[in-house]
Structure formats: C-alpha cells, structure tokens
C-alpha positions in Angstrom: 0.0 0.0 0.0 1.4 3.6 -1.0 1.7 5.8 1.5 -0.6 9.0 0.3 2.0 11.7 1.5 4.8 10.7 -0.5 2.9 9.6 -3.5 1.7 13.0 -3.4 4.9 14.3 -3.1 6.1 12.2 -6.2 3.3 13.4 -8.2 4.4 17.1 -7.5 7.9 16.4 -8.3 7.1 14.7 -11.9 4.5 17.5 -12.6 7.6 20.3 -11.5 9.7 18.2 -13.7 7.6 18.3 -16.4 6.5 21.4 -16.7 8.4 23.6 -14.5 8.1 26.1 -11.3 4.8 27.8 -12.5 4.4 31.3 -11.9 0.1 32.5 -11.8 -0.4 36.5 -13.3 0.9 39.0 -10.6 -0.9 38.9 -7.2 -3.9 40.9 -6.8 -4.6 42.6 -3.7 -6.8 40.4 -1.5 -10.4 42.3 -2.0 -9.2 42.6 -5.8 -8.8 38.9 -5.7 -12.0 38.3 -3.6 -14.0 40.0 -6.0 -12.2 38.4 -8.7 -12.8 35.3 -7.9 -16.8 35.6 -7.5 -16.7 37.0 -10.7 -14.9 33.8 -11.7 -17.2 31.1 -10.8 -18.9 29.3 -14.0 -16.6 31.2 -16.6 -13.5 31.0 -17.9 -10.5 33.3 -17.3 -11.4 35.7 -19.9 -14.4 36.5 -19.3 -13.4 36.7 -15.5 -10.5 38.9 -16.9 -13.0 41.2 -18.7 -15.4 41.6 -16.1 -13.0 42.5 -13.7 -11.1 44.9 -15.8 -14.4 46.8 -17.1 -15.6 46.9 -13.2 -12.4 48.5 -11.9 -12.6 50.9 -15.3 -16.4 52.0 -14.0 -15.6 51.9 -10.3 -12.1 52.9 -9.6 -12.5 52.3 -6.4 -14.1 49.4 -4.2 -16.0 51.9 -2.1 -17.5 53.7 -5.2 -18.7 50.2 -6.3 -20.1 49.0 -2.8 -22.3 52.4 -2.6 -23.3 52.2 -7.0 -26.8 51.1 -8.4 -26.7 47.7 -8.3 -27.7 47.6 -12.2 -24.5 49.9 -12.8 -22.9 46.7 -11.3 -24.6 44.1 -13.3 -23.9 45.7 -16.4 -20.1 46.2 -15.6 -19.9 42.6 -15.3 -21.8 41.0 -17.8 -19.2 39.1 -19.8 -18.8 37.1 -16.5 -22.0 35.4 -16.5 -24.4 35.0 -13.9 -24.6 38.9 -13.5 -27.8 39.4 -11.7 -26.9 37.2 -9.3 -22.6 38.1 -8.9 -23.3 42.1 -8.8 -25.2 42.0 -5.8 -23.3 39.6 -4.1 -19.8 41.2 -4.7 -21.7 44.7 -3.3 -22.5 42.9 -0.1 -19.5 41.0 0.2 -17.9 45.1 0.1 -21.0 45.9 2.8 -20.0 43.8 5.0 -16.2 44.1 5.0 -17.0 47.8 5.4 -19.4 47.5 8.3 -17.2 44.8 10.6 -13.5 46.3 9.2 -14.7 50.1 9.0 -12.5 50.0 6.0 -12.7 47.9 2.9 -9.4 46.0 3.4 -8.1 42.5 4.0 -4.7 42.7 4.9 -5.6 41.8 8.6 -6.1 38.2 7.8 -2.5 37.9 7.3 -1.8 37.8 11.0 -5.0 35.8 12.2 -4.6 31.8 12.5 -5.3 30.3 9.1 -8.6 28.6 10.0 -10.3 31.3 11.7 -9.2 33.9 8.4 -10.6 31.0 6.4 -13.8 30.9 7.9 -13.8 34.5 8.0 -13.6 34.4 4.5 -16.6 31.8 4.5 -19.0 33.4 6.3 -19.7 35.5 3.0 -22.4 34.7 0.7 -21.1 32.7 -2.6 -17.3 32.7 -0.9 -16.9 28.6 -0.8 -13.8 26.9 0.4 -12.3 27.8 -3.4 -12.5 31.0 -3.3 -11.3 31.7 0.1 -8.7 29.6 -0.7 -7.6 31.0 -3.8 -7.4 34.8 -1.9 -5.3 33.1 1.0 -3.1 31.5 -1.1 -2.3 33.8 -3.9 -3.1 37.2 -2.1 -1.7 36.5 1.2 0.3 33.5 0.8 -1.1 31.4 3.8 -1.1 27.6 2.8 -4.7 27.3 1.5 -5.0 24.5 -1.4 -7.7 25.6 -3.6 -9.4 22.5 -5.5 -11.6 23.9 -8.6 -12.7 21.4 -11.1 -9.6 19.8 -12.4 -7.7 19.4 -9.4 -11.1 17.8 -8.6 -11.2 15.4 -11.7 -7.5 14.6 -11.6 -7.1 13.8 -7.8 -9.9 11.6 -8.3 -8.2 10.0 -11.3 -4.8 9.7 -9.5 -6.3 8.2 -6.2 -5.3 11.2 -4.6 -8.8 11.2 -2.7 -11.3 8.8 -2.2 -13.9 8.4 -5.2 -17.2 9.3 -3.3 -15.3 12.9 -1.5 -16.8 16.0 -2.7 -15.2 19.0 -3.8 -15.6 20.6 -0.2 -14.1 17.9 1.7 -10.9 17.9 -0.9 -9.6 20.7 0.2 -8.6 19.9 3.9 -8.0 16.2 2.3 -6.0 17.7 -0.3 -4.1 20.3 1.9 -2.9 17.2 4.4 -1.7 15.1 1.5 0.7 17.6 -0.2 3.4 19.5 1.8 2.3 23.5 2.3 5.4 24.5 0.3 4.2 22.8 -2.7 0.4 24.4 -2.8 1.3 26.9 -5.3 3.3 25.0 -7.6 1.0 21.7 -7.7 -2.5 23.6 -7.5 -1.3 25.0 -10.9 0.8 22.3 -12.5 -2.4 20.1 -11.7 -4.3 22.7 -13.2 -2.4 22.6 -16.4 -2.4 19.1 -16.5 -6.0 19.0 -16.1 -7.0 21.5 -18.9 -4.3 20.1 -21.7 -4.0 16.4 -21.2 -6.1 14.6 -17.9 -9.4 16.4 -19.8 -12.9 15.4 -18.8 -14.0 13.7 -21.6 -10.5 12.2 -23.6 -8.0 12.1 -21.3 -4.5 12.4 -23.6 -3.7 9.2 -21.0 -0.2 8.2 -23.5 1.3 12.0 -23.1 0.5 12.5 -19.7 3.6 12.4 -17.6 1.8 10.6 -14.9 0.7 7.8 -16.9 2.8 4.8 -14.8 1.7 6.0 -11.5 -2.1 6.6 -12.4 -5.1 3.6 -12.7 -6.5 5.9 -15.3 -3.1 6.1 -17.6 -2.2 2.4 -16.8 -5.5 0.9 -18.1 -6.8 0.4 -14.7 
C-alpha cells in the first residue's frame, strides 16, 4: 500500500519536472482577488479577466462600487456570466467588509490563525472553500489549497482522494496530503495538466507524464 503523502509528493515532483516552477499572473490585492474570484465562478478566465477589468474601469475604487446602483454593477460585469446574481453579491461581500472592518481591506487576515481567516472568508455569501482559498493563497500566501474542477477530476483520477469525496471535503483532504510549500506549484501544475492532457471527456492518457503511476493512464 502507497503511502498517500509521499505519492503525493512524487506526483508534485514529476508534474515540477515536467513542466516547471509555474508562476500564476501578478498577485492581486486580496479584495481585488476576492471579487475576482466571485466573478470567476462558471466562466473562464477571460471573461473573468474582462469583467473585472471593465468593473475596476467604471468603479475605480471598491467603495464607489459597494455604494453604485446595483444595475450599474450588473452591467459592468456582464461578460462574466451570472450577473444578476454576482453584482449583488460582490456589493455585499464590500457591505459587509465595510461594516465589521470600517475600511474595505483584507490585509488583517495575514496575522490571524489560518482557519479562523478562512472561515472569515466563508462566512460570505457565494465565498466557498475555493475562493477563500484562492485569496489566502495567492493574495496573502497562507497555505490554503484551492481545489476547482480539475484538481477535482485529476485527484480523483490519481487516487489522490477517495472516489465518493466531494469538492468541499478535498480541500482539507488535499491540503494534508501535499506539503504546504508545494500548494502553489501543484495547484497549478495540476491545473495545467487538467485543462491540456487529464481532460474530462478524452484524457491524452499516453502524453500525460503521470501515466505509470495513475489507474487511469495504466488501463486500470
């Protein structure tokens, strides 16, 4: 039987090997990325990318976008998807940063224990164990391990995590498998793997360069 920790580790190494130390687009500061990555959720980057770049043009700052019309919001972000239903929800994510902090800033979740700033994060409506993830980790660089959908498909595949684990349990599964040094290489390099060869539907099994060590690759 394989122990889980170091076959993790192994499948970080081969993934590093393979395709190198991965560096993600500059840091955003940590409401940038919050709102962000709401406006990510059921889109792909470009849209996100859009969204978020034709928000910040209308509202320059995140104060002047907390206090807009909400339409003003929704039509900002419309190449995101879902708009009706992000707009208001990235305006009261704002509200209620403003009301408990006095300020809209995250910087304080820096210095608090990681579980109590991750369920912090949480406590907002449509901010899932993903997203608040995704902010700690790339924003503030607290060892969070997001899991979105391919990290999902390919741990699965792997035997990284049980078959019948949901997405939401992953993540603290996930986070004790793989060392906290390695979150931000192998959340990405997993990524990658997931979106150009381990894809949903015809996994590339033959160029995938953890073929031998994966049921999937090896025919089962």
């Amino acid at each position: 039987m394989k122990d889980p920790q170091q076959f993790a580790r192994q499948v970080h190494q081969r993934l590093l090997d393979f395709y190198g130390q991965p560096t993600w687009r500059n840091p955003l500061p940590p409401v940038d990325e919050l709102v962000s990555t709401i406006l990510s959720q059921n889109t792909n980057d470009a849209n996100r990318d859009r969204a978020f770049e034709l928000l910040r043009a209308r509202f320059p700052t995140w104060e002047s976008a907390r206090d807009a019309e909400p339409a003003a919001v929704v039509a900002a972000i419309r190449p995101a998807g879902l708009a009706n239903q992000k707009g208001p929800r990235i305006q009261q994510v704002l509200r209620q940063i403003s009301a408990e902090r006095g300020s809209l800033g995250l910087s304080f979740l820096k210095d608090l224990p990681l579980e109590e700033a991750r369920g912090w994060l949480m406590k907002f409506k449509g901010v899932g164990p993903k997203t608040a993830a995704i902010v700690l980790l790339f924003s503030l660089g607290r060892p969070a391990f997001p899991v979105d959908t391919h990290i999902y498909r390919v741990s699965g595949r792997l035997g990284l995590r049980p078959e019948g684990m949901t997405v939401e349990q992953a993540h603290p599964h996930l986070e004790a498998l793989f060392p906290p040094e390695t979150y931000y290489a192998a959340h990405l390099n997993i990524i990658r793997l997931g979106r150009e060869i381990c894809a949903a539907r015809k996994p590339d099994c033959p160029a995938c360069p953890l073929k031998e060590m994966c049921p999937v690759g090896r025919g089962g």
